[in-house]
MIDRENGU-995639 format. One record per residue (C-alpha): residue in three letters; chain; x, y, z. Coordinates in Angstrom, 3 decimals, m for minus. Example, Ala and Ser with C-alpha at 12.3 -4.5 7.8 and 13.67 -1.06 7.14 Angstrom:
<rec><r>ALA</r><c>A</c><xx>12.300</xx><yy>m4.500</yy><zz>7.800</zz></rec>
<rec><r>SER</r><c>A</c><xx>13.670</xx><yy>m1.060</yy><zz>7.140</zz></rec>
REM end
This chain:
<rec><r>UNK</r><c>A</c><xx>m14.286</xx><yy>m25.286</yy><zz>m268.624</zz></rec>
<rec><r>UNK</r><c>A</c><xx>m12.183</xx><yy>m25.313</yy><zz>m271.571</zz></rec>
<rec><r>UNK</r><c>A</c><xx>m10.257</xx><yy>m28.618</yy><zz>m272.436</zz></rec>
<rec><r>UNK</r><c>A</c><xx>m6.551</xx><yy>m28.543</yy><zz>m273.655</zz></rec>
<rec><r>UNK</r><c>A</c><xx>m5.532</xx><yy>m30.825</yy><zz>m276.290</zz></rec>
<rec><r>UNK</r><c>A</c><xx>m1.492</xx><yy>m32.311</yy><zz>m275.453</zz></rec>
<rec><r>UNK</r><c>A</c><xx>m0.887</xx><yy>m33.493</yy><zz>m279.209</zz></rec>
<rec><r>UNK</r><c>A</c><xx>0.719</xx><yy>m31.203</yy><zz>m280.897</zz></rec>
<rec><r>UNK</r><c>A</c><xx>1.396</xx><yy>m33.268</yy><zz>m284.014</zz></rec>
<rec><r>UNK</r><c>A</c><xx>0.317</xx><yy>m32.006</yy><zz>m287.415</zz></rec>
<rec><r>UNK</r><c>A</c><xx>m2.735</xx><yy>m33.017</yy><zz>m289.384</zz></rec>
<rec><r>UNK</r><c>A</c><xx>m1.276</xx><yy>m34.489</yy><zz>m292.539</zz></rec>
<rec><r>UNK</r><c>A</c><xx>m0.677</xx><yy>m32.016</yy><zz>m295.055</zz></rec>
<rec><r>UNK</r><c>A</c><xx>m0.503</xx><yy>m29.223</yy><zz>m292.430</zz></rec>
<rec><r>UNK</r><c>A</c><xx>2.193</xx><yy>m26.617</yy><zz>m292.327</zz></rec>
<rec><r>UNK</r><c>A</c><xx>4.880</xx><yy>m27.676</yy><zz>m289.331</zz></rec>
<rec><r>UNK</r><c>A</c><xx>7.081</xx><yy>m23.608</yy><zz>m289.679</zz></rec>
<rec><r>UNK</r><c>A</c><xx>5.754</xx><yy>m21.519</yy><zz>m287.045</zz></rec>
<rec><r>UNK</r><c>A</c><xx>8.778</xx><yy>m19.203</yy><zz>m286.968</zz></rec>
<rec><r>UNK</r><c>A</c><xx>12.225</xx><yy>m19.185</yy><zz>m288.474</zz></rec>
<rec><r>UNK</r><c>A</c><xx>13.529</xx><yy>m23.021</yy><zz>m289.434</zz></rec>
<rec><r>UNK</r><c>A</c><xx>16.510</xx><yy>m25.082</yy><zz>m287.791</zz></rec>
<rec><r>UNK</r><c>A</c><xx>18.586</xx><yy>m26.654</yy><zz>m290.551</zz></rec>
<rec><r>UNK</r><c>A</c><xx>19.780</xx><yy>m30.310</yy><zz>m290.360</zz></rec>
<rec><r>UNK</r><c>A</c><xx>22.893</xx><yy>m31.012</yy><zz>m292.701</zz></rec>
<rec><r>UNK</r><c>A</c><xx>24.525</xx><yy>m33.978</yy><zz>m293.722</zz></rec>
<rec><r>UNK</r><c>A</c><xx>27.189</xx><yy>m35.618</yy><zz>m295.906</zz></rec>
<rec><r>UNK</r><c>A</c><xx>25.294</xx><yy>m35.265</yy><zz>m299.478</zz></rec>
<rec><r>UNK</r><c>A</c><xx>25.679</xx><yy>m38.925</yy><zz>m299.997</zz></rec>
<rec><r>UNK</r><c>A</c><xx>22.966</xx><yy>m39.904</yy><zz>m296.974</zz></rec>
<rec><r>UNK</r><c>A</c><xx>21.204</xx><yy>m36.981</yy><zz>m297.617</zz></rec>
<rec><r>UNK</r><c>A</c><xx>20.172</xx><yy>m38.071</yy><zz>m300.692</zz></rec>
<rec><r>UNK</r><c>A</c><xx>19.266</xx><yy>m41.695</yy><zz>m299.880</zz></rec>
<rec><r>UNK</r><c>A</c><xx>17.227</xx><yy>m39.659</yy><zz>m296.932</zz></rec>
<rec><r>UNK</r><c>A</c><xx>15.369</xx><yy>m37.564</yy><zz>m300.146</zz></rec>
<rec><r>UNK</r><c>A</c><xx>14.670</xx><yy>m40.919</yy><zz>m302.003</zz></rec>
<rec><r>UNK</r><c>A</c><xx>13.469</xx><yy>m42.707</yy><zz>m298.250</zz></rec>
<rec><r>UNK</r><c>A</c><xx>11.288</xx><yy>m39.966</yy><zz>m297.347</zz></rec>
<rec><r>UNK</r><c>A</c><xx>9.620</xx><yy>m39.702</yy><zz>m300.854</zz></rec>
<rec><r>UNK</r><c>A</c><xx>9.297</xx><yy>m43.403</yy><zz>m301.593</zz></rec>
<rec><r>UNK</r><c>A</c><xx>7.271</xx><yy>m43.101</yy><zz>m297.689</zz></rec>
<rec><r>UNK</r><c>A</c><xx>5.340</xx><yy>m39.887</yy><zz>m298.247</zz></rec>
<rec><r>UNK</r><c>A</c><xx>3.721</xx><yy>m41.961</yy><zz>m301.648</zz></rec>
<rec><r>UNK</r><c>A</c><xx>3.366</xx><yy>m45.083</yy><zz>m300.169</zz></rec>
<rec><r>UNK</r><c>A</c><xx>1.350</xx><yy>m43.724</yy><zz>m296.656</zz></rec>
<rec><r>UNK</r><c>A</c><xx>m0.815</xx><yy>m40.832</yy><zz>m296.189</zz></rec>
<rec><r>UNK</r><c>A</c><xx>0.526</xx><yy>m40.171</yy><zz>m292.706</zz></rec>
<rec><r>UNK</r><c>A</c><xx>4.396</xx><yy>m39.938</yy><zz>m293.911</zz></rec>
<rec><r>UNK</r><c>A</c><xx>5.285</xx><yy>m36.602</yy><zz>m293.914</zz></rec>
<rec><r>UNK</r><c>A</c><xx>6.865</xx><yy>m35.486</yy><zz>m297.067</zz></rec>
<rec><r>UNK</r><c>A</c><xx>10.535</xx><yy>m33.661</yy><zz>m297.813</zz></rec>
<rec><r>UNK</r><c>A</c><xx>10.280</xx><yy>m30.252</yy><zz>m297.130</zz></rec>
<rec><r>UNK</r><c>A</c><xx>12.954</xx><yy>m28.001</yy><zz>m298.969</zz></rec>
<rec><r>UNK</r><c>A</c><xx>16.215</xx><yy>m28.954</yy><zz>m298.868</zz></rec>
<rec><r>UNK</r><c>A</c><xx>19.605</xx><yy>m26.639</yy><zz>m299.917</zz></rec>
<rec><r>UNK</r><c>A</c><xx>23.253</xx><yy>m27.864</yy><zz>m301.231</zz></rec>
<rec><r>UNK</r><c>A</c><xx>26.310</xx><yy>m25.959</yy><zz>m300.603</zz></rec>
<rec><r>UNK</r><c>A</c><xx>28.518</xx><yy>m24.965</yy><zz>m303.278</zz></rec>
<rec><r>UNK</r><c>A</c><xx>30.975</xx><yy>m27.740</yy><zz>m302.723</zz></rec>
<rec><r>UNK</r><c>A</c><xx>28.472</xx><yy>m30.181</yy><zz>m303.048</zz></rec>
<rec><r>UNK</r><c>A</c><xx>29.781</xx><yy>m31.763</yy><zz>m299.638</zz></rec>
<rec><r>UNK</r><c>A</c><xx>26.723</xx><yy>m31.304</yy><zz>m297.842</zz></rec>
<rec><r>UNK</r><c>A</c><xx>22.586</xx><yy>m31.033</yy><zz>m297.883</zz></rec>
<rec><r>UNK</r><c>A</c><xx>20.665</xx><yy>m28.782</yy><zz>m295.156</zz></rec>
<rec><r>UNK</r><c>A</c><xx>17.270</xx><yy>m29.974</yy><zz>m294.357</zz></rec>
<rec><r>UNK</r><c>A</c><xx>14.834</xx><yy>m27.264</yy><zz>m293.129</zz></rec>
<rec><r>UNK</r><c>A</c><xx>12.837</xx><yy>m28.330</yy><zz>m290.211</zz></rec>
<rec><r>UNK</r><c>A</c><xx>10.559</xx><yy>m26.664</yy><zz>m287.333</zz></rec>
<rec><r>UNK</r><c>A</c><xx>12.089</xx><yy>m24.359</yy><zz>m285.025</zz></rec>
<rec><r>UNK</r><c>A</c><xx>13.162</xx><yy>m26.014</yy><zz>m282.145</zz></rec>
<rec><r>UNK</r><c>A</c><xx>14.075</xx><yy>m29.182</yy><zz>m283.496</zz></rec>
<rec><r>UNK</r><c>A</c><xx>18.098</xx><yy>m27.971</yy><zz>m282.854</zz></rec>
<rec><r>UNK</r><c>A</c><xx>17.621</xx><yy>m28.053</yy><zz>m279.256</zz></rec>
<rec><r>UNK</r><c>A</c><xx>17.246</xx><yy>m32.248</yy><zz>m279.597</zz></rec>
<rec><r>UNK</r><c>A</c><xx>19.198</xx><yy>m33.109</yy><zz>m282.219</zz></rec>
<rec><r>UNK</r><c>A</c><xx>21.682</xx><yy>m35.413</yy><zz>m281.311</zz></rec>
<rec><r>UNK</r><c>A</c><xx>21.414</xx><yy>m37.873</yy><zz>m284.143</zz></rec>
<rec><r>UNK</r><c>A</c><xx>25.504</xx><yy>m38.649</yy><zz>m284.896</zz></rec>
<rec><r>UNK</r><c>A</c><xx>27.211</xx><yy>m37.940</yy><zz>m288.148</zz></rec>
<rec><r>UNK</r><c>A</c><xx>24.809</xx><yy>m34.438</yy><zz>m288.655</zz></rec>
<rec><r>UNK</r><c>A</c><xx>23.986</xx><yy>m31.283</yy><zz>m287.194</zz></rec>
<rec><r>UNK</r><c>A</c><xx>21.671</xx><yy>m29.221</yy><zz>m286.612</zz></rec>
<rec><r>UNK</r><c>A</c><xx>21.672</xx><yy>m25.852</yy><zz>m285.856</zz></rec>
<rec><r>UNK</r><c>A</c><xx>18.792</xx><yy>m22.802</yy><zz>m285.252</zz></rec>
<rec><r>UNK</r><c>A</c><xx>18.974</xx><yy>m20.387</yy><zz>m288.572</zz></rec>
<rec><r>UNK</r><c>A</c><xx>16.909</xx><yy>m17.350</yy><zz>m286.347</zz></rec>
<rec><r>UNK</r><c>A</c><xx>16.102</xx><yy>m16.037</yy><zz>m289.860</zz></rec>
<rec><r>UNK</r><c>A</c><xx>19.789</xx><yy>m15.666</yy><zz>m290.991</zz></rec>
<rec><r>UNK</r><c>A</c><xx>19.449</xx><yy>m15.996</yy><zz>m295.041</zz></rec>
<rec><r>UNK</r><c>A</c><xx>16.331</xx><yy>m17.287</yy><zz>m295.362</zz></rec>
<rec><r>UNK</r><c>A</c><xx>13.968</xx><yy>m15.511</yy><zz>m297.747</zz></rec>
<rec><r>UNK</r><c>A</c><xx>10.848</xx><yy>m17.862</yy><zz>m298.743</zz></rec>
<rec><r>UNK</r><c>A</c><xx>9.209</xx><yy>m14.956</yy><zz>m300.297</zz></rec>
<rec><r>UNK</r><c>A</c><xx>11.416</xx><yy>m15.311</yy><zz>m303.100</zz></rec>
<rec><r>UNK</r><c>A</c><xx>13.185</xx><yy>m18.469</yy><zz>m302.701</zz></rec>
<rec><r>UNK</r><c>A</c><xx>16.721</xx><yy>m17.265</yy><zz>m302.641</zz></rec>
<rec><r>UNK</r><c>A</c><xx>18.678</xx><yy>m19.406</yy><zz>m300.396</zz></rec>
<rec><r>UNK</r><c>A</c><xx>22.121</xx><yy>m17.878</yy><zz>m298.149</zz></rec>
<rec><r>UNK</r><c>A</c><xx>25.000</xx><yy>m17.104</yy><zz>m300.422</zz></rec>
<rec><r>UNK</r><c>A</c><xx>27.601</xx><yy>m20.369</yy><zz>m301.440</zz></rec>
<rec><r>UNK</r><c>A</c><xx>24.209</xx><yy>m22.540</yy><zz>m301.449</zz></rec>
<rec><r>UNK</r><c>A</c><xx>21.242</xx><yy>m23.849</yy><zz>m303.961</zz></rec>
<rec><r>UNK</r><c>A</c><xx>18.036</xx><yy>m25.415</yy><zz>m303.652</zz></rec>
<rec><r>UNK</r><c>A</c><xx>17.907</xx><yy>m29.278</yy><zz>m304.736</zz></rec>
<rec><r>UNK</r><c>A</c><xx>14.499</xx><yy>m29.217</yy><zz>m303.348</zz></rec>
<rec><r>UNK</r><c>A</c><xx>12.649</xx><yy>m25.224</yy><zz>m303.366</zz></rec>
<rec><r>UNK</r><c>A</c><xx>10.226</xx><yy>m24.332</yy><zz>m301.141</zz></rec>
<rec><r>UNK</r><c>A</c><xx>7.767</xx><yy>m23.706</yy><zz>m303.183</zz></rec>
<rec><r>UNK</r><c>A</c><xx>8.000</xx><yy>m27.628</yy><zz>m305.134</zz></rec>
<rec><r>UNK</r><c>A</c><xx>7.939</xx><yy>m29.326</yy><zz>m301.743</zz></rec>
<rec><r>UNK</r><c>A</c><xx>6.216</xx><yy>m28.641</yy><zz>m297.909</zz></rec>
<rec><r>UNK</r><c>A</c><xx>7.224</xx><yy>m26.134</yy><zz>m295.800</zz></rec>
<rec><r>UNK</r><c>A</c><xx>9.761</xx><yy>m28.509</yy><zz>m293.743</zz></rec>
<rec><r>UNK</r><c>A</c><xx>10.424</xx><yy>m32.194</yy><zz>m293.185</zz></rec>
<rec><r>UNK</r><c>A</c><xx>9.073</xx><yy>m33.673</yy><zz>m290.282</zz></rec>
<rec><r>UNK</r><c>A</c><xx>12.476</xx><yy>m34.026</yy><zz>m287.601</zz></rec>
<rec><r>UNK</r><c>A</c><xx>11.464</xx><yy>m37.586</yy><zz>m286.709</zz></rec>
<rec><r>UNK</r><c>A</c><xx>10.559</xx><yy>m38.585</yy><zz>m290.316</zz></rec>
<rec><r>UNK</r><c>A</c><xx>14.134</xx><yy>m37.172</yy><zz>m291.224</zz></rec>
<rec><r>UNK</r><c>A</c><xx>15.776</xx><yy>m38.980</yy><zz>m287.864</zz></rec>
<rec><r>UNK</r><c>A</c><xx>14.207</xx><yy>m42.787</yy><zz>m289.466</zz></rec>
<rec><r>UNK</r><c>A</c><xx>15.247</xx><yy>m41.796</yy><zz>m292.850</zz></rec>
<rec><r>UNK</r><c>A</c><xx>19.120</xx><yy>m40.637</yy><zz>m292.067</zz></rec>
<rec><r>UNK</r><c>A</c><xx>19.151</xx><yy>m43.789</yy><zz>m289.834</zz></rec>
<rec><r>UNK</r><c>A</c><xx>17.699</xx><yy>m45.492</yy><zz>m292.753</zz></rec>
<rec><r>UNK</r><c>A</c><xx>20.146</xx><yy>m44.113</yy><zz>m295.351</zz></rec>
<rec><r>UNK</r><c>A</c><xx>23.458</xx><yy>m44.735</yy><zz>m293.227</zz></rec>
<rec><r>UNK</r><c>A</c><xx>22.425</xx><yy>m48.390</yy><zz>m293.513</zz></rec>
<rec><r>UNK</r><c>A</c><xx>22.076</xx><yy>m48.662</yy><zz>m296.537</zz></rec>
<rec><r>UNK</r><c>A</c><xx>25.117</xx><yy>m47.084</yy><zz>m297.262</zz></rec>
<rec><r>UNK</r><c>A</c><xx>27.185</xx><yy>m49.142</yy><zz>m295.163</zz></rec>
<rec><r>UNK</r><c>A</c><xx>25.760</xx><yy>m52.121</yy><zz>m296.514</zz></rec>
<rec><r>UNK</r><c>A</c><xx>27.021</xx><yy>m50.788</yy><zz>m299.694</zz></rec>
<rec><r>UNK</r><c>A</c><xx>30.381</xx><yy>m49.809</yy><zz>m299.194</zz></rec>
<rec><r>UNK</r><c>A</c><xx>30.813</xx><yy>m53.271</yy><zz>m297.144</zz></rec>
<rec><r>UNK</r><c>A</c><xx>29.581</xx><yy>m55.386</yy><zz>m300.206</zz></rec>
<rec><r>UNK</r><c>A</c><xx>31.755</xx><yy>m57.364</yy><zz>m302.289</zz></rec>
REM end
């Protein structure tokens, strides 16, 4: 008899993209506090998961963080959205994001994706901090 192993969380270091990513954007402010949280984690603790690649739109107004496929379905984490790309202008093989957006972080300088509940702490994280901020003084 075969056994079945439940946890279906990553070894560190291994790939979480099985398919086509979901994309989590947010104002570009707390987006990148969440960049600077997740790094300052990823090289303080082995079992942080690093940033995975992250796109700006041409306005600058907003970051999209790639994440696993599926991660849309759960996302209810206010003040962001997230939303299931299917595909739709992603092309890894050559790193060329969807027209009217850049890479601040390319696939191929970062992991495939950022862990969704590594990005959830961070954003929570980075809204803080911001608040604290803008309420100071």
């Amino acid at each position: 008899m075969e056994s079945t192993d439940t946890n279906t969380a990553p070894e560190p270091g291994e790939s979480l993209l099985t398919g086509a990513p979901d994309l989590v954007t947010v104002p570009t402010r707390q987006g990148l506090e969440a960049v600077d949280i997740i790094q300052r984690a990823a090289g303080q603790a082995s079992r942080a998961g690093g940033v995975g690649p992250v796109l700006h739109d041409g306005s600058g107004s907003t970051l999209g963080f790639l994440v696993p496929p599926g991660t849309a379905d759960a996302w209810d984490l206010p003040g962001s959205a997230c939303t299931q790309t299917n595909g739709r202008g992603m092309r890894f093989g050559d790193a060329s994001p969807a027209a009217g957006t850049g890479w601040l972080l390319p696939p191929e300088a970062v992991g495939p994706v950022t862990d969704p509940e590594v990005l959830r702490a961070a954003l929570g994280e980075a809204a803080r901090l911001i608040e604290a901020a803008d309420n100071c003084c």
